[in-house]
C-alpha positions, 0 to 999 in steps of 0.5 A: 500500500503506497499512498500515504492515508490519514487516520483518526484514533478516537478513544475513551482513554489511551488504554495502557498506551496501546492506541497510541502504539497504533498511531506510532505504527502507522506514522512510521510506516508511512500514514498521518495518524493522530489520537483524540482521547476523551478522558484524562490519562492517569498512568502517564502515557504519551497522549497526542490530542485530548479532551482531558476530560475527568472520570468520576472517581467516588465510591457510587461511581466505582460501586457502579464500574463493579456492578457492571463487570459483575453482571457482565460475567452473569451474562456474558456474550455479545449484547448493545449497549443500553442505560441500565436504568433511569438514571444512567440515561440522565446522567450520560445524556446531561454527560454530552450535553455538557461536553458539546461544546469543547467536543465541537470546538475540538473537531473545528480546531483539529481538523477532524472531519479531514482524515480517510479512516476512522478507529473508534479505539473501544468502540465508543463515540465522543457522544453516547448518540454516536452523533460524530460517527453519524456525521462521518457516514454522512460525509462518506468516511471509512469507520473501523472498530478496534476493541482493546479490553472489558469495553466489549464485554462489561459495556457492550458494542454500540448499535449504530457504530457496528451497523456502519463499521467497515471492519471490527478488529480486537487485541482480545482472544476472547472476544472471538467468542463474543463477537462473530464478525471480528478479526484479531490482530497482535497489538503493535509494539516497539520490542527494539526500544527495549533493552533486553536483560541478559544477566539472572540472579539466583536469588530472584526479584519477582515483580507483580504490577496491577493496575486493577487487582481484581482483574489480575488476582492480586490478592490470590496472587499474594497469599501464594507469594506469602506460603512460598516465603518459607520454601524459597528465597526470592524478593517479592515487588509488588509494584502499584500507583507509579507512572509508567516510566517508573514501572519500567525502571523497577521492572527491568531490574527484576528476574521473573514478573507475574500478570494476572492469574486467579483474576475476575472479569478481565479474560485471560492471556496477557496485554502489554504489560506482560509484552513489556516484560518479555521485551526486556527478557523478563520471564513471565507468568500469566493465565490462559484460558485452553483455547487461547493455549491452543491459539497463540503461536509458540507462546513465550509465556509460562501458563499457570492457574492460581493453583499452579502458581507456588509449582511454576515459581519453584520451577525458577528460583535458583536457576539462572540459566532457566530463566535466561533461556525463557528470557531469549525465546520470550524476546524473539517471539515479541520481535517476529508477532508484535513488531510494527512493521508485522502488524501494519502488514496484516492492518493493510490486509484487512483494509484491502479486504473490508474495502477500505482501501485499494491494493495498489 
């Protein structure tokens, strides 16, 4: 594909940077992409145009984040998104009307009525009326849909914007299973800006890094680390509530890293940071479901279930060489499916075949 396209990413947040990591991929590889996300970014990733604007944060608001995680495992599969009840109705309608103003002065000041393709990153317009994605159709725009994490299973996809989508993509195993007409793509990374660790202590650092301790099994997690305190030598770092640089700083000094096992609500398998992990050579530990077991080519990762965990750390502790063998077979494996140039190849197949664009 030679013609250079311009390419919108519109986002509730830059979910664990992975949007963001879209728009390098295709600048490098020749597009003009931008990111707009809506809400403000708390982890401090690199943000390139946002509205900034702030989450509710309360205990009713966190109270109703839980609720709706908790009735999406009661009724799992593909539904729309709809109010649950009265007041969510008011409360998202008062919601836009508020932020029609800045949204609009927004569209006017960054031109973003001008670019060829649209991701909706989440799956999720400026307004809960999709009234920016309609205006888009109406001017004849190409709209894909890229899914990045709970936004398809706890909230559910948007009607209007899967009637107009040209093509449905997701970084998610499991929603393969939830979404019958989507296509999963390896998330982009830039492995080589990451320097690979060579040298392991036989007395290991082990690192945990949550962000959402439900999601990961922390507490499980936890209770493992602290029975294998009197069977093992190691140091445990249980890294939270940090900016991402300094995670990674304290990340690349430890020997074996542990991502989420034993969690509720968040699927299994791994994101970026296990990516980072093995991207610095960092062993990594993660649960995966059997059918995502079977589907990962060559899985760099060491499967465990919460009941395996204190059998799989054992099977570490104390040998350095094991470790620096899993280190290089979890970099090489980072570098051949998640490098830029791997993804935006099979990104252009699937424009090419959804008809969005032309093979040239």
């Amino acid at each position: 594909m030679s013609r250079n396209l311009k390419i919108l990413h519109i986002a509730p947040q830059n979910f664990a940077g992975m949007p963001m990591e879209f728009v390098r991929m295709q600048r490098i590889e020749g597009h003009t992409a931008n990111l707009i996300t809506i809400y403000e970014n708390t982890i401090n990733y690199d943000e390139d145009i946002s509205l900034d604007f702030k989450l509710p944060k309360g205990s009713l608001a966190k109270k109703w984040r839980k609720k709706k995680l908790e009735s999406s495992t009661k009724k799992p599969g593909f539904r729309y998104f709809t109010p649950t009840n009265f007041a969510e109705n008011i409360y998202f309608k008062t919601r836009d009307l508020i932020h029609t103003q800045k949204i609009n002065s927004a569209i006017k000041k960054y031109k973003l009525l001008e670019y060829d393709i649209y991701h909706f990153d989440g799956g999720m317009d400026f307004f809960r009326d999709c009234r920016f994605a309609k205006e888009l159709v109406s001017l004849g725009k190409k709209i894909v849909i890229c899914y990045f994490g709970s936004d398809l299973r706890s909230r559910g996809a948007f009607e209007y914007l899967e009637s107009v989508s040209k093509l449905n993509l997701t970084v998610e195993f499991d929603h393969l299973e939830i979404h019958k007409n989507i296509y999963y793509l390896f998330f982009p990374f830039e492995v080589y800006n990451y320097t690979r660790k060579n040298e392991f202590s036989k007395i290991p650092k082990i690192v945990h890094s949550p962000t959402n301790r439900l999601f990961k099994g922390t507490d499980k997690i936890l209770g493992v680390i602290e029975k294998l305190k009197s069977k093992a030598e190691f140091e445990f770092i249980l890294l939270e509530n940090v900016t991402h640089e300094k995670a990674l700083e304290i990340k690349s000094k430890c020997d074996i890293a542990i991502d989420q096992v034993g969690g509720e609500f968040g699927g299994s398998g791994y994101g970026r940071n296990s990516l980072e992990n093995i991207s610095m050579g960092i062993p990594t530990i993660t649960e995966f479901s059997p059918e995502y077991l079977d589907f990962l080519p060559e899985n760099p990762f060491i499967h465990s279930t919460i009941e395996e965990l204190e059998t799989k750390l054992l099977g570490l502790i104390g040998k350095p060489e094991k470790i620096a063998e899993l280190s290089s077979k979890g970099r090489h494996w980072a570098e051949k499916y998640h490098s830029y140039k791997s993804v935006n190849r099979k990104l252009e197949e699937l424009y090419i075949k959804a008809g969005i664009t032309d093979e040239e």
